[in-house]
C-alpha positions as CSV (number, residue, x, y, z in Angstrom):
1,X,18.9,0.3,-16.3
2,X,22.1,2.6,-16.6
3,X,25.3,2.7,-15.1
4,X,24.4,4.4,-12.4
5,X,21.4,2.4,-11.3
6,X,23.6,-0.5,-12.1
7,X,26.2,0.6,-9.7
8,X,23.6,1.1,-6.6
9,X,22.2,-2.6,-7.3
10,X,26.0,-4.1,-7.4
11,X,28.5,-1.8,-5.9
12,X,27.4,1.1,-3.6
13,X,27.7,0.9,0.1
14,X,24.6,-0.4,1.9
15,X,23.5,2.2,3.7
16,X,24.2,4.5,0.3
17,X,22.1,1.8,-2.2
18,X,18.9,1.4,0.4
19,X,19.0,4.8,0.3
20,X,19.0,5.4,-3.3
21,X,16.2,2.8,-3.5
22,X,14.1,3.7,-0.2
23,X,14.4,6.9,0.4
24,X,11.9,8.1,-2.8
25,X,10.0,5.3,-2.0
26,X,9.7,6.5,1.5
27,X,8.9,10.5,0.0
28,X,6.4,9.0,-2.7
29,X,4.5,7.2,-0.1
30,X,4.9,9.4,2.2
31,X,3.4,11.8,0.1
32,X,0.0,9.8,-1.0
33,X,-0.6,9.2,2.5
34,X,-0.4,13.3,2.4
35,X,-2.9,13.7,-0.1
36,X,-5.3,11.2,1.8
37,X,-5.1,12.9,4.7
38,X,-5.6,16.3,3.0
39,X,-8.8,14.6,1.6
40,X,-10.4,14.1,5.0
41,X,-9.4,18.1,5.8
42,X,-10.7,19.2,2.7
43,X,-13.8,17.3,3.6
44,X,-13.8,17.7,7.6
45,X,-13.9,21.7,6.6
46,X,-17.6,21.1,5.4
47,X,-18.1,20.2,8.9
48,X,-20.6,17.0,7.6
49,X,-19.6,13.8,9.7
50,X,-22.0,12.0,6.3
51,X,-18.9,12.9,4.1
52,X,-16.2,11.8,6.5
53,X,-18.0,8.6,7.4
54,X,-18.2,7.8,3.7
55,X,-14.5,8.3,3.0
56,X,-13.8,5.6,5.5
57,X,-16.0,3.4,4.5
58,X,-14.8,3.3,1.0
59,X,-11.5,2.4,2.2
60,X,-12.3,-1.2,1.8
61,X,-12.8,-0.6,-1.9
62,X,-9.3,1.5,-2.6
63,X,-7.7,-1.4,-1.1
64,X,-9.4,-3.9,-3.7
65,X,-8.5,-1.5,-6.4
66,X,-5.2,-1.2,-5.2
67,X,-4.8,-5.1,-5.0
68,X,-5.4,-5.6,-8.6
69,X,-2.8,-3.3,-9.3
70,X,-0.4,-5.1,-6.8
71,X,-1.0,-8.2,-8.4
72,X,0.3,-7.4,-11.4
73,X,2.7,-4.7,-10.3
74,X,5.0,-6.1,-7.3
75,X,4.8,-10.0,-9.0
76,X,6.3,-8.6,-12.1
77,X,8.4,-6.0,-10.8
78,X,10.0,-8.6,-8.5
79,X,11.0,-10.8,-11.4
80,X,11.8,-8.4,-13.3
81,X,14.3,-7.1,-10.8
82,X,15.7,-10.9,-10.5
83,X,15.8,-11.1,-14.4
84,X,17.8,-7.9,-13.9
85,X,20.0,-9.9,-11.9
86,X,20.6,-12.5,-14.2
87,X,21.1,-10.3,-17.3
88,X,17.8,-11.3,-19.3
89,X,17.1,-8.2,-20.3
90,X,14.9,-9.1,-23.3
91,X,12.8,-10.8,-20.8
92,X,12.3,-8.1,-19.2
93,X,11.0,-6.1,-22.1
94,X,8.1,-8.8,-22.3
95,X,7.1,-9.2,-18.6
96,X,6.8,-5.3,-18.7
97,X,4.7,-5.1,-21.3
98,X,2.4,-8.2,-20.1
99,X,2.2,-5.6,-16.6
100,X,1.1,-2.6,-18.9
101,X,-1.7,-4.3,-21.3
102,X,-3.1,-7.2,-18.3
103,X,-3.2,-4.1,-16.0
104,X,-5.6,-1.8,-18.1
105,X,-7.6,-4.7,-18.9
106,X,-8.2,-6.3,-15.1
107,X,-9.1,-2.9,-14.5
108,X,-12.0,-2.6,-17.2
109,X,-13.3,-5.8,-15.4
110,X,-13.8,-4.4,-12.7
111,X,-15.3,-1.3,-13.9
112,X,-17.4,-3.8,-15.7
113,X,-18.4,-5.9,-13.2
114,X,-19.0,-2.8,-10.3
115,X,-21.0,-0.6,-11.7
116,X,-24.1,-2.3,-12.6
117,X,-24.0,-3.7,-8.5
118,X,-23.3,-0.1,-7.5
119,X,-26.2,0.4,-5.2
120,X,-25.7,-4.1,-3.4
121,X,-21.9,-2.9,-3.3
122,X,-22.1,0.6,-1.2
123,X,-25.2,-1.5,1.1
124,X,-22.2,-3.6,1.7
125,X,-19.5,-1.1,2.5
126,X,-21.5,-0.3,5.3
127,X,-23.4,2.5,4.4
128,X,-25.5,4.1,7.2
129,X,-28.6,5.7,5.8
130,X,-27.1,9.4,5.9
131,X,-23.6,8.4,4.2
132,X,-25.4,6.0,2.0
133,X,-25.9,9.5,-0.9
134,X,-22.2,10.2,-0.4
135,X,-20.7,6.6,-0.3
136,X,-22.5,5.9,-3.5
137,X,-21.2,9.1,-5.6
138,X,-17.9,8.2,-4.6
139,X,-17.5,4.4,-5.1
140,X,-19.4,5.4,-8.9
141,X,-16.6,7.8,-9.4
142,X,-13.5,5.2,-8.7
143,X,-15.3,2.6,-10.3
144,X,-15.5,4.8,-13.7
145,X,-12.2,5.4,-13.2
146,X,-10.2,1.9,-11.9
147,X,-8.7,1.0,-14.9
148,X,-5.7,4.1,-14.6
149,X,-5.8,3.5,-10.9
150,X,-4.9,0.2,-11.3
151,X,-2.6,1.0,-13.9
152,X,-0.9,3.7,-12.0
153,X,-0.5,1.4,-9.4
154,X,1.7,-1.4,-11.5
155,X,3.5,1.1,-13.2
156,X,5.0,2.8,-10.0
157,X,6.3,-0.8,-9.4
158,X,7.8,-1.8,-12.7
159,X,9.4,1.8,-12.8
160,X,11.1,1.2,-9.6
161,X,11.9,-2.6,-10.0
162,X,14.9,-1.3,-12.3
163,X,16.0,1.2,-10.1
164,X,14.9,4.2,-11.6
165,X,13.7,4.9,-7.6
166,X,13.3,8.5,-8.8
167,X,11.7,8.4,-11.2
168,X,9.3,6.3,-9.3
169,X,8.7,9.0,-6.8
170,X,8.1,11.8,-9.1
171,X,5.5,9.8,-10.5
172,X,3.8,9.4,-7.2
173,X,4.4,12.8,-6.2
174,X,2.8,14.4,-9.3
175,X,-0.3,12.3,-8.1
176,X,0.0,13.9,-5.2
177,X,0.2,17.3,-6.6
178,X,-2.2,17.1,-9.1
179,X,-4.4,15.7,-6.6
180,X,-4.1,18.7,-3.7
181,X,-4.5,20.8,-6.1
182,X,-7.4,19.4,-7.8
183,X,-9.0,18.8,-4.3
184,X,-9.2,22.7,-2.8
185,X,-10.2,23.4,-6.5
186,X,-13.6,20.7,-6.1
187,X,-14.3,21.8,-2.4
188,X,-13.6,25.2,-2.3
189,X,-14.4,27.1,-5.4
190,X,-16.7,24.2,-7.2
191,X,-18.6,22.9,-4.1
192,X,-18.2,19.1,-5.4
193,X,-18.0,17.3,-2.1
194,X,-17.4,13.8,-2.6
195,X,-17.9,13.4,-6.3
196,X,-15.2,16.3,-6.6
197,X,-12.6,14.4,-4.2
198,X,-13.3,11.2,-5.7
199,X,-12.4,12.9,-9.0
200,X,-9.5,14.4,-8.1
201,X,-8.2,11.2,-6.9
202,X,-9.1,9.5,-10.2
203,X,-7.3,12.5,-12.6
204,X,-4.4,12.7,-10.7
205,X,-4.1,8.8,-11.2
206,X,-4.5,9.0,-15.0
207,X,-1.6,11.6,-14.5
208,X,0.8,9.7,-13.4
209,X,0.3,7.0,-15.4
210,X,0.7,8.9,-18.3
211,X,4.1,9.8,-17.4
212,X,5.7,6.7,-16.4
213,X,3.9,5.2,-19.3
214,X,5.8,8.0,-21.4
215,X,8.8,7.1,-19.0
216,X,8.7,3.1,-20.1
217,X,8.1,3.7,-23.7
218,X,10.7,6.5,-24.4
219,X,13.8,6.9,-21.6
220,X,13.9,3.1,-19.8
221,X,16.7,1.1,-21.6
222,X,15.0,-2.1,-20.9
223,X,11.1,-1.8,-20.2
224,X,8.3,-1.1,-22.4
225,X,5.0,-0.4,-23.2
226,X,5.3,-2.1,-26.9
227,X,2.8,-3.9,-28.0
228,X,4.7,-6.4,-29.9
229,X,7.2,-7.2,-26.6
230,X,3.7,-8.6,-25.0
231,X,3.9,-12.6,-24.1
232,X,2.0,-14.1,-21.3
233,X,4.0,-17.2,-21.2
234,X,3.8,-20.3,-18.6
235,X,6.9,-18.7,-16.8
236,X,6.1,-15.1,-17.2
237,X,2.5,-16.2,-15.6
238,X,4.1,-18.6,-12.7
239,X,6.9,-16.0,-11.5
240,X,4.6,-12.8,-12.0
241,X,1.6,-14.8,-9.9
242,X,3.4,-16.7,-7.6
243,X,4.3,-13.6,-5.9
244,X,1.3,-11.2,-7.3
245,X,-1.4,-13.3,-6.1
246,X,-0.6,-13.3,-2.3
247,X,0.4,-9.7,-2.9
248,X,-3.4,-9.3,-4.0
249,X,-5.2,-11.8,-1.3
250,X,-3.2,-9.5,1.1
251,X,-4.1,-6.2,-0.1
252,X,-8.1,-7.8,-0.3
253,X,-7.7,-8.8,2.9
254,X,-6.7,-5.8,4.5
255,X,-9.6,-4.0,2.7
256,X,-11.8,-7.0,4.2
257,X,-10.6,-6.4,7.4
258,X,-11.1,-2.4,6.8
259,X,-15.0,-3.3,5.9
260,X,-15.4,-6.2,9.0
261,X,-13.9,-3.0,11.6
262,X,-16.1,-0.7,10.1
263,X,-19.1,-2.9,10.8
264,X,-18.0,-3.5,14.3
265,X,-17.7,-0.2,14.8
266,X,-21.3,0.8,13.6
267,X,-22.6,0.0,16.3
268,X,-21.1,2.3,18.1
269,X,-22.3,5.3,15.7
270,X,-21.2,7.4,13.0
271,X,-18.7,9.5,15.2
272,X,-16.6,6.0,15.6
273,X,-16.4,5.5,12.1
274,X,-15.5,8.8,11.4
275,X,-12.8,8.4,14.4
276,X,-11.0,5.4,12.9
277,X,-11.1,7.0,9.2
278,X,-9.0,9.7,10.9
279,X,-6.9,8.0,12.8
280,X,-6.2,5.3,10.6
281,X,-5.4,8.0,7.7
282,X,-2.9,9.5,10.2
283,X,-0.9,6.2,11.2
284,X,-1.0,5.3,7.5
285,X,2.1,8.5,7.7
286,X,4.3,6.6,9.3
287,X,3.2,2.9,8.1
288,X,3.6,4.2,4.7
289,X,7.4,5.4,5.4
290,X,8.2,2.0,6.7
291,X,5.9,0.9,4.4
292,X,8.1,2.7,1.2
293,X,11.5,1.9,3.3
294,X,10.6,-2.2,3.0
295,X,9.1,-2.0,-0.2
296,X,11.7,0.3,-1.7
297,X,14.8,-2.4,-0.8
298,X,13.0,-4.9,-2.5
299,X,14.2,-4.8,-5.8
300,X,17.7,-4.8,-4.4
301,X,17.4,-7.7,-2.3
302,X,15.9,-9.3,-5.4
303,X,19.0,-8.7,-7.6
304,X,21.3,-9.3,-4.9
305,X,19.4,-12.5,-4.3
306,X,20.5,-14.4,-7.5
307,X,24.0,-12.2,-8.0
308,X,25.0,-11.5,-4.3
309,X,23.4,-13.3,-1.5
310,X,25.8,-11.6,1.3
311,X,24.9,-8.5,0.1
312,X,21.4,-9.2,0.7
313,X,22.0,-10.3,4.0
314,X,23.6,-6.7,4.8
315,X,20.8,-5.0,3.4
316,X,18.4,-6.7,5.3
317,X,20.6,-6.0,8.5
318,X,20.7,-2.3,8.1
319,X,16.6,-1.9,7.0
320,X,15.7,-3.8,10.5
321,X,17.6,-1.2,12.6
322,X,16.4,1.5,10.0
323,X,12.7,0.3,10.9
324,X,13.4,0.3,14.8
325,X,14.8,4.1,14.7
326,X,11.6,5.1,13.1
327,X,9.2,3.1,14.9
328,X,10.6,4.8,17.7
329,X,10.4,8.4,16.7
330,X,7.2,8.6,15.5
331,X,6.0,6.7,18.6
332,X,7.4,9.9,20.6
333,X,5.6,12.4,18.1
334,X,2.2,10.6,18.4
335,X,1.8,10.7,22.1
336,X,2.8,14.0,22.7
337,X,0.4,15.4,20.0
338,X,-1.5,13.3,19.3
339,X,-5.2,15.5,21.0
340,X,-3.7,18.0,18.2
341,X,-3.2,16.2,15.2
342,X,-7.0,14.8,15.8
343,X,-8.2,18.5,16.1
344,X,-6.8,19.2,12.6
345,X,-10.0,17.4,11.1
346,X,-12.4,18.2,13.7
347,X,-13.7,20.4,16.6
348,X,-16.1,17.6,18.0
349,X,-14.6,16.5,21.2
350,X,-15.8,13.2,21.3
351,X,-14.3,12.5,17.7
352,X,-11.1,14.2,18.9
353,X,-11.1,11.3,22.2
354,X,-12.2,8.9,20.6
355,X,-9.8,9.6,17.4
356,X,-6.7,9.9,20.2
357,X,-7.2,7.0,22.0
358,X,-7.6,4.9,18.2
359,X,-3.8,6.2,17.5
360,X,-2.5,5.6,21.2
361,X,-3.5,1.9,20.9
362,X,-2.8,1.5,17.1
363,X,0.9,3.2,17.3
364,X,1.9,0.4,19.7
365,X,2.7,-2.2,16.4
366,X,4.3,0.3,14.7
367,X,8.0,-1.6,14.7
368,X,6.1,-5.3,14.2
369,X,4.3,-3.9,11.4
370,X,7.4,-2.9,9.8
371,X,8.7,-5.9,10.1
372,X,6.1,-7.6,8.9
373,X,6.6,-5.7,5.7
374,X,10.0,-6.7,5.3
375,X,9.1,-10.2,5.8
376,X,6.6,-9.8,3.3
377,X,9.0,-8.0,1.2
378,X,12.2,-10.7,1.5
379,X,9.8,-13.8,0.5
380,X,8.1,-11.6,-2.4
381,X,11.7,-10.7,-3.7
382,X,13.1,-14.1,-2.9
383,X,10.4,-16.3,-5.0
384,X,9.4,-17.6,-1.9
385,X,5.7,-17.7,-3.0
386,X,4.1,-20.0,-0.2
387,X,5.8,-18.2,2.8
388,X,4.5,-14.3,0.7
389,X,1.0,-16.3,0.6
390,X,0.8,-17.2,4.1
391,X,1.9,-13.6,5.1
392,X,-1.0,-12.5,3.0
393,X,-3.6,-13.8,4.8
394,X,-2.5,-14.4,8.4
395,X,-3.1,-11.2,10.0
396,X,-6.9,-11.5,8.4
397,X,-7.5,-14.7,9.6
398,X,-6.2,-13.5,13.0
399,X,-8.3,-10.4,12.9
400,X,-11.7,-11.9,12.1
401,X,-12.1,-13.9,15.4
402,X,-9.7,-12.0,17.4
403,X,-12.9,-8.9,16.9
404,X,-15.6,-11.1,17.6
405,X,-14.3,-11.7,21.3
406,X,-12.9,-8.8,21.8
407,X,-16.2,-7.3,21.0
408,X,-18.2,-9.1,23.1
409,X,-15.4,-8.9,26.1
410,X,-14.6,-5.1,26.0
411,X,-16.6,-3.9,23.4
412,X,-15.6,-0.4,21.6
413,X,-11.9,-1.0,23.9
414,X,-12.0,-4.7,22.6
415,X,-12.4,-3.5,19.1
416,X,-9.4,-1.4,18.7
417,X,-7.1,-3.9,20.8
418,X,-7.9,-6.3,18.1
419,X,-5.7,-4.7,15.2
420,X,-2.6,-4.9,17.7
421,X,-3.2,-8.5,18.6
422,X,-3.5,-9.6,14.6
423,X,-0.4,-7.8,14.0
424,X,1.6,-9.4,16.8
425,X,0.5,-12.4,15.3
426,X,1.3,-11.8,11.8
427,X,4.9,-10.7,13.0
428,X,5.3,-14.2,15.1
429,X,4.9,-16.0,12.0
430,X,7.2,-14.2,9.8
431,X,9.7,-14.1,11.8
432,X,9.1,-17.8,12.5
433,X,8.8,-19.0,8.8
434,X,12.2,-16.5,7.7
435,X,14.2,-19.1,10.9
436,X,12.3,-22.3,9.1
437,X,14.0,-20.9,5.4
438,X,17.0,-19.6,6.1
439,X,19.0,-21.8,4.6
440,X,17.3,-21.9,1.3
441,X,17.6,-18.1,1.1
442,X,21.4,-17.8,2.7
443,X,23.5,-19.5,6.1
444,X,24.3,-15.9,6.7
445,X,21.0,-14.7,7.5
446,X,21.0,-17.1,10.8
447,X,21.6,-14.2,13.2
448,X,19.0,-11.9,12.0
449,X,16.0,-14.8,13.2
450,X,17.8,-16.1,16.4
């Protein structure tokens, strides 16, 4: 970490240091959520609802990929951000080479453990006999190619957790870059479909890892990828896990509740699949900014946290009226466009109405999303691992039921209601557990919960 990363943890003014920190967070993110979205063009442009259909229904396994990289990736990065705090920094050496080395491997698990169920796992993604073909070719592909997704995904984190914010968003916008390009080159001029956009996503991974791994091993002052710095010790293990693990339940859940909507929505045909994978790749935009805006602050309110506690309090002040502002303008944006943005992807009507109405509904827990986040975000950077676990799991637990009645009450209307009611939930008990713990995180935090 050098001086000047030093002096945006300790010194800067608030709204200057969240954003230093957010801000490429907010770009990086912002851009993947690009690059998804270009996916779906790329594929909507082949004009084969098969293709779209199965790049929604693979969601569910991105999200478990990305969970394993979460695990390892925010629990570290978190303590290594509050180690940063507390001046270990040969400590931090070691919990950043654990990330690297347990990373790569949890990923060859998987690989291992996927590919020989290939044919049970796409059968349970959903897979409708036409998408079944293109599901398969692209859940083989990330499969093959998990272990640098999962890497790619820790890295990103421990680069950021010591402030090189930056250098964090080149890495994810190379991916992003790499990964455009490699798409139009797969659709347009090799004709690859699905095993070509799969692909691209997979290189552009390996990518980026490369360079952060070349970034930790040869320009970071304190991380590393060394070998020799690895220890996985009883307190590297508790403080990395205590905050990875409800970091992954939560990312597994939200790629279980991807796979339990998707079945709902079978029933109501390919074209509302294919609807919601639209859609929901177009709200991820502006989930994914607040989503980078919370997620970027975290490593300062974890530093702040055990060297500063009322400069945490400040920063979690100004992020909440940061989220609000942007909740609020990209509600405007959506529902005046929102027939348009649909159209981009397709020129089937009922997609385009059905696709419209999904973001109408959806775009109403914009700002309680958010907030969630930071919730999520403040326990995770706080240590506060049974208050991070209970946020991981709430909003699936809510969701679950919540679908089954709506289904049966309002059918395909019910359905879509459902992901607003589990998100007002999972905001009612965040904001509800920060009130119960704010005095063991700091007095002053007392007006942000009454």
């Amino acid at each position: 970490m050098d001086a000047e990363n030093l002096h945006y943890f300790k010194k800067a003014p608030i709204a200057k240091a969240v954003a230093h920190f957010a801000v490429p967070m907010m770009l990086g993110t912002s851009m993947s959520v690009i690059y998804s979205i270009l996916n779906a063009y790329f594929l909507g442009t082949l004009h084969n609802t098969a293709m779209l259909t199965a790049l929604a229904l693979t969601l569910p396994l991105f999200a478990a990929i990305m969970a394993i990289g979460n695990l390892v990736g925010i629990g570290s990065g978190a303590f290594i951000s509050r180690l940063l705090g507390e001046k270990k920094y040969a400590d931090v050496k070691n919990v950043s080479s654990f990330a690297f080395y347990s990373s790569l491997v949890l990923g060859l698990i998987l690989m291992a453990l996927g590919l020989p169920l290939i044919d049970s796992l796409v059968q349970g993604l959903g897979a409708t006999p036409d998408s079944f073909g293109f599901t398969k070719d692209y859940v083989t592909i990330m499969l093959i190619g998990s272990p640098f997704v999962v890497l790619f995904f820790t890295l990103e984190n421990i680069v950021r957790s010591e402030g090189a914010a930056i250098t964090s968003m080149i890495g994810m916008i190379l991916s992003v870059v790499v990964n455009i390009i490699l798409d139009a080159l797969v659709i347009f001029v090799f004709h690859w479909g699905v095993i070509g956009v799969a692909s691209a996503t997979v290189i552009s991974n390996v990518v980026a890892s490369i360079f952060y791994a070349f970034h930790m091993g040869y320009k970071s002052q304190f991380l590393t990828i060394s070998i020799k710095w690895f220890k996985a010790t009883k307190d590297i293990l508790s403080n990395v896990f205590k905050i990875g693990v409800p970091v992954f339940i939560m990312s597994l859940f939200m790629g279980a509740m991807s796979l339990v909507f998707n079945h709902f929505l079978v029933e109501y045909g390919d074209q509302a699949i294919a609807a919601y994978g639209i859609s929901s790749r177009l709200l991820q935009f502006p989930e994914f900014i607040l989503m980078g805006l919370c997620e970027g602050v975290v490593p300062l309110i974890a530093f702040s946290f055990t060297a500063n506690k009322l400069r945490m309090k400040q920063t979690i002040g100004f992020t909440i009226k940061a989220i609000l502002a942007l909740a609020v303008v990209f509600g405007i944006i959506v529902y005046l466009i929102s027939d348009h943005l649909i159209g981009l992807f397709t020129n089937d009507p009922q997609l385009i109405v059905m696709g419209s109405y999904i973001l109408h509904v959806t775009f109403l827990s914009l700002f309680i999303t958010g907030m969630t986040t930071l919730f999520t975000g403040i326990f995770q950077a706080t240590a506060q691992g049974t208050a991070a676990f209970i946020m991981s799991v709430i909003q699936g637990i809510t969701l679950i039921p919540v679908l089954y009645i709506a289904n049966r009450m309002s059918g395909f209307h019910g359905v879509v209601w459902s992901l607003v009611i589990a998100d007002a939930v999972a905001f009612l008990v965040g904001a509800i557990m920060l009130y119960v713990l704010r005095n063991r995180l700091q007095p002053e935090l007392d007006h942000l919960v009454q």
